[in-house]
N, C-alpha and C positions, 0 to 999 in steps of 0.2 A: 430710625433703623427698622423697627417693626411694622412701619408702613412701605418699606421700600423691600421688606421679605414677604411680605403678603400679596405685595401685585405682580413680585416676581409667581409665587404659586399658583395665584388666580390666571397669570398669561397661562404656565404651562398646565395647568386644569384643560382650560379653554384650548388649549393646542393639543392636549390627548384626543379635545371629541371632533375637532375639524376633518372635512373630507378631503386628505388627502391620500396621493398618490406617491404611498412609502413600498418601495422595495427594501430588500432585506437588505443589511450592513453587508456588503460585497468585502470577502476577503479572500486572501491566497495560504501560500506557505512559501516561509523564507527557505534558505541554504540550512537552516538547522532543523527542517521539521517545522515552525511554529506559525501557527496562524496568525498573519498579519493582515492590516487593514490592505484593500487594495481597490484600484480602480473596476466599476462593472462591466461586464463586456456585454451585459445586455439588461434593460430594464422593462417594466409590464406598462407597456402601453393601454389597455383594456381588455374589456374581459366580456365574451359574447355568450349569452342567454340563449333561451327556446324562442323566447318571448321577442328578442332583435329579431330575429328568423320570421317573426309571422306563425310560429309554429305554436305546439303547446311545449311545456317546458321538457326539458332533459329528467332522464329520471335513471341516477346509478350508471352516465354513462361510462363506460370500462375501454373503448380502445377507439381512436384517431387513429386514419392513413391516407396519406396525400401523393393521390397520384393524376398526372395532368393536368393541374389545376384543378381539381375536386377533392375535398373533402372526404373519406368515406367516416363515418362516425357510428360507431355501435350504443346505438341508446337504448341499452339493455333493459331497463325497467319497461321501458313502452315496447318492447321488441320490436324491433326495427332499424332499419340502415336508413342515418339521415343523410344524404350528397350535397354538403353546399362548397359553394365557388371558392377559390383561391381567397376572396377579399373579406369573405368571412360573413355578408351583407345580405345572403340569398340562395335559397333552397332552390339546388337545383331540381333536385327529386327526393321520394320517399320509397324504398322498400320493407314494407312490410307483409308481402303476397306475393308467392311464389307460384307457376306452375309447374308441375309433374312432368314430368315424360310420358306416363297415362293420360297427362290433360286434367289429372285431381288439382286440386287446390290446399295450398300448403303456406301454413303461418312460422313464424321465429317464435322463440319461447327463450327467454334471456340470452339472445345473443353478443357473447363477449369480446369476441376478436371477426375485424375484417381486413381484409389486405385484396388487391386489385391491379391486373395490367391490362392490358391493350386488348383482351377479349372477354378476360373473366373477374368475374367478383367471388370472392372465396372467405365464407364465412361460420366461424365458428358454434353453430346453436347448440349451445353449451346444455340446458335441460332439457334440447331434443336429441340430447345422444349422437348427435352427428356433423360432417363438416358437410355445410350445403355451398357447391359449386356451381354457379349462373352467369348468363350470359346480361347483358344489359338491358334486356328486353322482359328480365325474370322469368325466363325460361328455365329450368334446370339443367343442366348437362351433366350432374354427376354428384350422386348423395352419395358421404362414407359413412360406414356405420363401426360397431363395434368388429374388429377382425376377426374372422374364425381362424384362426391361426395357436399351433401349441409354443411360438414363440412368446406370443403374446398371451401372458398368465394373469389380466388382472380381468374382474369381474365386472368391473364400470369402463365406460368410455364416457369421458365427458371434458369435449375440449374447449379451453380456452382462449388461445390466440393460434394462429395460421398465418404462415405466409407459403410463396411457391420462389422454387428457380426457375430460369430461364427454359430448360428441359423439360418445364413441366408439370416434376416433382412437387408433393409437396407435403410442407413438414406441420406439425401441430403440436400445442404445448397441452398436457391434459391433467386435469388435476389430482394430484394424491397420486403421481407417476413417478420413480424415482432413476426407472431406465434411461431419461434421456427425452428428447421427442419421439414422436412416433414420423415414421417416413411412408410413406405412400406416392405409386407413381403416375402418370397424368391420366391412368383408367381406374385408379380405385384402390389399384392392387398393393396390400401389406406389403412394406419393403422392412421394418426392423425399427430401429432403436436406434436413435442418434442423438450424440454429442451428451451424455451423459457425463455429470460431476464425478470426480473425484471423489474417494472416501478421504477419509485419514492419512497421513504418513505413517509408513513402516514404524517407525520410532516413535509416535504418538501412542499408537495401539499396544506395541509391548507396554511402553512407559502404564498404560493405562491397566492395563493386565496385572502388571506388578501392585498397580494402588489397590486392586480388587480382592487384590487376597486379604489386604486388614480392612475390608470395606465391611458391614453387617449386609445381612441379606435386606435390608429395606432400601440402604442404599444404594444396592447393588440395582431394585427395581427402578430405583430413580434415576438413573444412571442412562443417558440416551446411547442407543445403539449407533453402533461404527456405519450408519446408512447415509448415501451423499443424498445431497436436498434434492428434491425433482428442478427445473429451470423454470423460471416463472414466465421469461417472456425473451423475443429475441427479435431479432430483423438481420434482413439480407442488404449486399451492397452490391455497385454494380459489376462486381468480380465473383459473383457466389459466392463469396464467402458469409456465413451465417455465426451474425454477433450473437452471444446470450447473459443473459443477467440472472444470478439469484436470491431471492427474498427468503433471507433464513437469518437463523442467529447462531443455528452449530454450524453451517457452514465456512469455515475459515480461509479456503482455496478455492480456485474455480467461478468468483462470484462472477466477474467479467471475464466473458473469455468472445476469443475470435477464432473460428472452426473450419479448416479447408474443407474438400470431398471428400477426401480419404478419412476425414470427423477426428483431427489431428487439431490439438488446442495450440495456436500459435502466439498468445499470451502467456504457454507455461513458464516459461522462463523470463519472462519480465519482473523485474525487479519495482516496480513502478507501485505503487499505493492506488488503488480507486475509494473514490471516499474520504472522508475523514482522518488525518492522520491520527495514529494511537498516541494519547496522552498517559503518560501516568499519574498528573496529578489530575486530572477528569476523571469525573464518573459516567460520561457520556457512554451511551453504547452504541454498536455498530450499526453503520447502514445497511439498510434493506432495501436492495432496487428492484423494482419492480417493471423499470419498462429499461430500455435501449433502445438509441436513434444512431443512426449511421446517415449527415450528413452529405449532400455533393460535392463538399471540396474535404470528406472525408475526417472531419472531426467526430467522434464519438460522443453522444450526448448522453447521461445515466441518470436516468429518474428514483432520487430516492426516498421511498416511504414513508419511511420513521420521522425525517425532517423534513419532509417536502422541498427537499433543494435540488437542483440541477448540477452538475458537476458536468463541465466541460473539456475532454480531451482533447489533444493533436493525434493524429493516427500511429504514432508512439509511444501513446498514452501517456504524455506530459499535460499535468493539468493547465488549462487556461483559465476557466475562470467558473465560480461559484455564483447558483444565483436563485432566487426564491427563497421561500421560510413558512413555517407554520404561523399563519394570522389570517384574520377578516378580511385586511386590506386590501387594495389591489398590488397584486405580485405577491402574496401571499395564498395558504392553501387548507384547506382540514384535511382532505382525504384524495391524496392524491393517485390518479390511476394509467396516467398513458402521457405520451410525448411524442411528437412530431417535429421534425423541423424542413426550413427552406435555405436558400445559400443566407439569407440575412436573421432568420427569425428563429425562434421557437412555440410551440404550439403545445400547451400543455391544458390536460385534461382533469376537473377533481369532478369526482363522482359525489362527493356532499356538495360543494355548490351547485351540483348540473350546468360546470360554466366550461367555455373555453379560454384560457389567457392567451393572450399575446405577447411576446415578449421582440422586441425589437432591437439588434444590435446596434449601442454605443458609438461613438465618435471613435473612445479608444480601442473598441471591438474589430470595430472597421479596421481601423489603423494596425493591429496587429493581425488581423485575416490578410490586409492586404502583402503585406511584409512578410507571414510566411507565404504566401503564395510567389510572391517575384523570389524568396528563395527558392521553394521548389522548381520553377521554372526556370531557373540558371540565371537569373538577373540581380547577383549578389550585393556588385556597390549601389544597387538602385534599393536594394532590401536593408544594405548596410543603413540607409541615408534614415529609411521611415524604422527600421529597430532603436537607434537613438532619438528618437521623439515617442518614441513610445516608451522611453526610460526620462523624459520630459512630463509625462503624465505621471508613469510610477517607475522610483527612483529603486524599488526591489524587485521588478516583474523579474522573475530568474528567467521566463522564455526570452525575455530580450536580450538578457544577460546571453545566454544561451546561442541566439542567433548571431549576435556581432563575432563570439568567439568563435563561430564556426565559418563563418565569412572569412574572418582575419585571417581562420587557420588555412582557409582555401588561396587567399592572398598569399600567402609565405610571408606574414607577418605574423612571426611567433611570439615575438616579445607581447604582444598587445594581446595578443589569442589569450596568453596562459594569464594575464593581470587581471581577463575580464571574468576568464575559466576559474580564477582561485578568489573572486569575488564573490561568486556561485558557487563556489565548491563543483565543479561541472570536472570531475575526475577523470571521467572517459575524452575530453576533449582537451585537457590540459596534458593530458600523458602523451597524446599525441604533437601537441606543440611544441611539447618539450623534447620531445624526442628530434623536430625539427630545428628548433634551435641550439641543440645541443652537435647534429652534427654540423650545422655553419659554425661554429662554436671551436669545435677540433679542428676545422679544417682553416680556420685562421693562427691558431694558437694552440697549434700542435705541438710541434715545440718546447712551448714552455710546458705542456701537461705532461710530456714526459720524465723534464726532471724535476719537477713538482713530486711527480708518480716514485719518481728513484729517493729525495728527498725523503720522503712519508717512509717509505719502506727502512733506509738508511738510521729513520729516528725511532723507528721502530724497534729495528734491531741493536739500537744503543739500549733502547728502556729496556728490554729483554735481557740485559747485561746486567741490568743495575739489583744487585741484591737486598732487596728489604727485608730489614730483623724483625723480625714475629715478636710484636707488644700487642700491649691491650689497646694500645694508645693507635698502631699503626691498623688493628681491625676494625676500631672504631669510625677509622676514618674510608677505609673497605665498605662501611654499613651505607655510610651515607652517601658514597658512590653508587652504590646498590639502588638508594633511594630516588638520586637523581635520574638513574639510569632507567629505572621503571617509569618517571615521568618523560624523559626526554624518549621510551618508546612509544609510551601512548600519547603524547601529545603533542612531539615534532616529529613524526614522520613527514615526507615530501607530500602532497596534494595528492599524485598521482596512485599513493599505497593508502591513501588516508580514509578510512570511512566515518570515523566520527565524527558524529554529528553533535556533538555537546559542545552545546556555547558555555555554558558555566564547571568554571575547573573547581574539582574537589579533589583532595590532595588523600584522604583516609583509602581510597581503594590502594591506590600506591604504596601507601605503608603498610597496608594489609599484606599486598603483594609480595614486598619486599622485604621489607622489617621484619612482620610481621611475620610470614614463612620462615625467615630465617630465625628468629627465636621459637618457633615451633620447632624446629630443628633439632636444633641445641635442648628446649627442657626435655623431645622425648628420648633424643641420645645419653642423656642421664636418668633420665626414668630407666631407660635398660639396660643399661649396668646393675642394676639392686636386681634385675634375674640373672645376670651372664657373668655378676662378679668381676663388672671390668673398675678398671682403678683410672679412671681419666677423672680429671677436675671440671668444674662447669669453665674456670677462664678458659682453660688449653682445647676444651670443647670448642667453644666461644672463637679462639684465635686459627686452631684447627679448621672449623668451620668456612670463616672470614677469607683464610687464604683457598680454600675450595672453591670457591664461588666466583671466585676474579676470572676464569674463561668465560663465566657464563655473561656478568657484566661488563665482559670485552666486547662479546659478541652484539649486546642491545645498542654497545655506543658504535660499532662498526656499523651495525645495521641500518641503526637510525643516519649514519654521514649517509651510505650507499642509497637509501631513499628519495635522495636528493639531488644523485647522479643516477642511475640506473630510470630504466623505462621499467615498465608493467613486465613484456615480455620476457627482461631477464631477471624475475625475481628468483627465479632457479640459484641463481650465485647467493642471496642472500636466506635464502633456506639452507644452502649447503651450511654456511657460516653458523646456522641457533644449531642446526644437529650439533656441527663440532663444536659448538659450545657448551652442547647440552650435554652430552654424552663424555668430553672432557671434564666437564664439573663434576658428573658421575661418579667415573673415574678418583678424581683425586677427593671427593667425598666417603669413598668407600675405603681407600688407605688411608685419609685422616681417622675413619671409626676405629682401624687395626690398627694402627699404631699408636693413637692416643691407649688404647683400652688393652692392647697387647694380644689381641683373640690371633686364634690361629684361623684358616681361607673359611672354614665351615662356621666359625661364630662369629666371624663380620657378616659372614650370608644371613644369618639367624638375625643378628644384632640388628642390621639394616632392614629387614620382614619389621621388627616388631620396633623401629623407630618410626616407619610409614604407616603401620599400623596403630602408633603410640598418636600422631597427628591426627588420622580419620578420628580417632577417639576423642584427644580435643575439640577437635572441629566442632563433633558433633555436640559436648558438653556445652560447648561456648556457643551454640546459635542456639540450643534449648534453653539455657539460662537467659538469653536475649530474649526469647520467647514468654519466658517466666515472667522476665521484668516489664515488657510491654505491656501483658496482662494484668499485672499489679499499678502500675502505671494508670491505664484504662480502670481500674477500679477504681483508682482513688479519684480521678478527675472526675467518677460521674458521681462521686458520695460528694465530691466538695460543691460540684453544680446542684445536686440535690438539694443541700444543707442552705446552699445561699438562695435557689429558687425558696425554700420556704421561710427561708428567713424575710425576704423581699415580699412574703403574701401574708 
């Protein structure tokens, strides 16, 4: 046995040092949030040097741009723009020697960012304070320098990446800038400040204001200001609109955004995740991207720092697929700085190796590039055909999940849209199938939903009839209606009202909810009585109570049926339904207080203030005693770890 454990160790010794070609563990995220294993949509083919080129080696370089089949590369340490071919094999040219418009002679001094069209090369020389604009010939046509402008208040100029529009125009990312980019137009001339981040939300900043006032003055200095991050890097597509990325860790909003003319974030309201989903049992921290690639068939690609990974969009910003990681290896990175891509590839830059990878899409890359493309292009049952072989590869891709129920739903095949839409949790897509099969639905069997409809109503106003005698025995059975009814809201509502995403049920928020309110209730409705001298008992409190509460738990169990008939649109009827629930329970809560206690209209008003005020005040006892006890808790686990680390040495 001991010889058959030792050659197992010795292979995998011997298989850590072997030379291969490991990309990172490719994964996704399922319908709940969680990162699963998934097939790659691209892997690193090889990885190209100074040294392939004929050249001398790369040194720190900072920005890749591909345009015509050229290469431009900012090999910032050696200053200069290297131009090799499409195939990565061959130096077309070197720019490191510029001329003037006097006819001077002019060098790069860490140039960080280049970008290129059809007449100009427009380049960031970031330690010479300025954007140097040339023609192909290195001519100059137009150096920018520091703005004399009183728009513009900062003291350095020193930019980092540059691209231009069609117009012209053109924008630069400068460092230690927090206005936005700077805009400048095809002669020189200071145009302002674009696309600028976000600060904080309205409600962050109070919330934060408020923590300030018990904060000390040391923590108040440590404390980062309400200032949005400057943008670290961006690119244009071929509609002008201009992508940008930010590389921060206070910044929470704004990290990927897409920017029309008017410098209007058309990302604001997307709901979509870039990055990383938030764990809470991780202590992972947030990505930092630092470049963005705007594809030809228009996928978004986000280069991020902190992991060295690739995070690949649809133009919806639905994720497709993840790829690289922090290693040696090939398809791996230490210090990654820029990305490029082509309709097939990716071109990723790290400035500690001085290398460039390659990254080449997959079988199944392919296969899902091809499939959303024949959907976009209206050729559904031919997209339908390759979206199921691409759940042939992987049996949880949610974009494939995604594409057939959007096809289906285009079919007028509702029944199958919503099966494959609540497989996905795909809400936006299932709301509408259902809403289509709902009305072939009535329009066969209308009829019977009518006296279905008169039935419900008819048993309805039977139960309304039926008089039940106030026990302990009949409240008790109140509570636990209560109980189920707080689960049956939060966990069977219809697909289409659903946002939860929790896979694993836990039953304590529920009873918190429920139960648990409702006996908060009750002991501070006796707690106030010993000020206002009322004479109710905790049972007739307790029973009191119990029958209070039955509109409110009518309304979760109504709510919750109507979730499962109604569309999106009409959630209006079922909001109507919790007010008049909520405000009926109110209601007969605040005549249970008068009449159990006998107060006249002014000391139920009083009574009711200081039994909501009696609950804040538990609340608050019972999460700081929670607080006590975790703390006592943590002490004792690290005295008993202590005690056995020394006992063990």
């Amino acid at each position: 046995m001991k010889k058959i454990f030792l050659s197992v160790m010795v292979f995998l010794v011997l298989l850590s040092f072997g030379d291969f070609n490991i990309s990172a563990e490719s994964y996704n995220y399922n319908q709940y949030g969680k990162a699963v294993p998934s097939q790659s949509g691209y892997t690193a083919e090889r990885a190209v040097y100074g040294y392939n080129l004929g050249i001398s080696e790369f040194e720190s370089p900072s920005d890749i741009f591909l345009y015509d089949n050229v290469f431009y590369l900012a090999d910032s340490g050696n200053n200069r723009i290297v131009c090799i071919n499409k195939s990565l094999d061959r130096v077309v040219k070197i720019y490191d020697k510029f001329t003037m418009p006097d006819k001077s002679e002019t060098i790069l001094k860490n140039p960080t960012g280049v970008y290129a069209d059809s007449e100009r090369i427009y380049i960031a020389d970031s330690e010479n304070s300025r954007i140097l604009v040339s023609d192909y010939d290195s001519d100059v046509i137009l150096e920018i320098k520091k703005p004399d402008d009183v728009i513009y208040n900062y003291n350095t100029f020193n930019p980092q990446k540059v691209i231009a529009d069609k117009a012209g125009n053109i924008y630069a990312v400068l460092n230690n800038i927090t206005s936005g980019a700077v805009m400048f137009d095809s002669k020189g001339n200071f145009m302002g400040f674009y696309g600028a981040n976000r600060t904080d939300e309205p409600s962050d900043i109070v919330f934060e204001s408020i923590k300030d006032i018990f904060r000390s003055d040391e923590k108040k200095l440590r404390q980062k200001r309400n200032v949005p991050s400057g943008i670290s890097n961006f690119d244009i597509d071929d509609g002008n609109f201009i992508y940008t990325c930010t590389q921060s860790d206070s910044q929470h909003g704004d990290t990927i955004k897409k920017i029309n003319s008017a410098g209007q974030n058309l990302f604001m309201y997307n709901t979509n995740i870039f990055g990383d989903y938030p764990d809470l049992y991780s202590a992972q921290e947030k990505n930092m991207f630092c470049d963005i690639d705007v594809s030809e068939n228009g996928y978004i690609n986000c280069l991020d720092f902190r992991y060295s990974r690739i995070f690949t969009y649809d133009k919806d910003c639905n994720l497709m697929f993840v790829s690289g990681e922090k290693s040696h290896q090939l398809g791996g990175f230490e210090r990654v700085s820029a990305l490029e891509s082509d309709e097939n590839n990716l071109y990723v830059l790290d400035s500690m190796k001085a290398s460039i990878t390659v990254f080449e899409k997959t079988d199944f890359g392919r296969l899902v590039s091809s499939a959303e493309n024949l959907y976009n292009s209206g050729s559904y049952s031919e997209s339908l055909e390759l979206w199921n072989k691409v759940l042939e590869y992987d049996s949880g891709y949610i974009q494939a999940y995604k594409g057939i129920a959007s096809v289906l739903l285009i079919q007028q095949n509702y029944s199958d849209s919503m099966k494959y839409a609540e497989k996905a949790r795909l809400t936006d897509i299932y709301n509408k199938a259902f809403e289509g099969w709902r009305e072939d639905f009535l329009s066969r069997f209308f009829g019977f939903v009518i006296i279905f409809i008169v039935l419900i109503f008819a048993l309805l106003y039977r139960i309304s009839k039926i008089k039940i005698k106030s026990s302990l025995r009949n409240s008790v059975i109140i509570l636990i209606f209560f109980l189920i009814a707080s689960v049956a809201d939060g966990r069977l509502y219809g697909i289409q009202f659903s946002d939860d995403n929790i896979q694993v049920f836990n039953i304590v928020p529920y009873i918190l909810e429920s139960v648990g309110l409702f006996f908060l209730w009750c002991i501070s409705e006796r707690a106030s009585e010993v000020f206002l001298d009322g004479c109710g008992t905790f049972r007739n409190i307790f029973i009191g109570t119990s029958e209070a509460v039955i509109p409110y738990i009518a309304q979760l169990y109504i709510n919750t049926m109507l979730s499962h008939i109604l569309i999106r649109d009409e959630y209006i009827f079922m909001e109507i339904i919790k007010i008049t629930g909520i405000i009926w329970t109110a209601i007969l809560l605040f005549k249970s207080v008068r009449e159990i206690n006998r107060y006249s209209f002014r000391e139920t008003v009083i009574a009711v203030i200081m039994i909501v005020f009696g609950i804040a005040v538990i609340f608050f006892l019972g999460v700081l005693m929670l607080s006590l006890f975790q703390q006592i808790y943590v002490f004792i686990a690290s005295v008993v770890t202590e005690i056995s680390y020394r006992i063990r040495s």
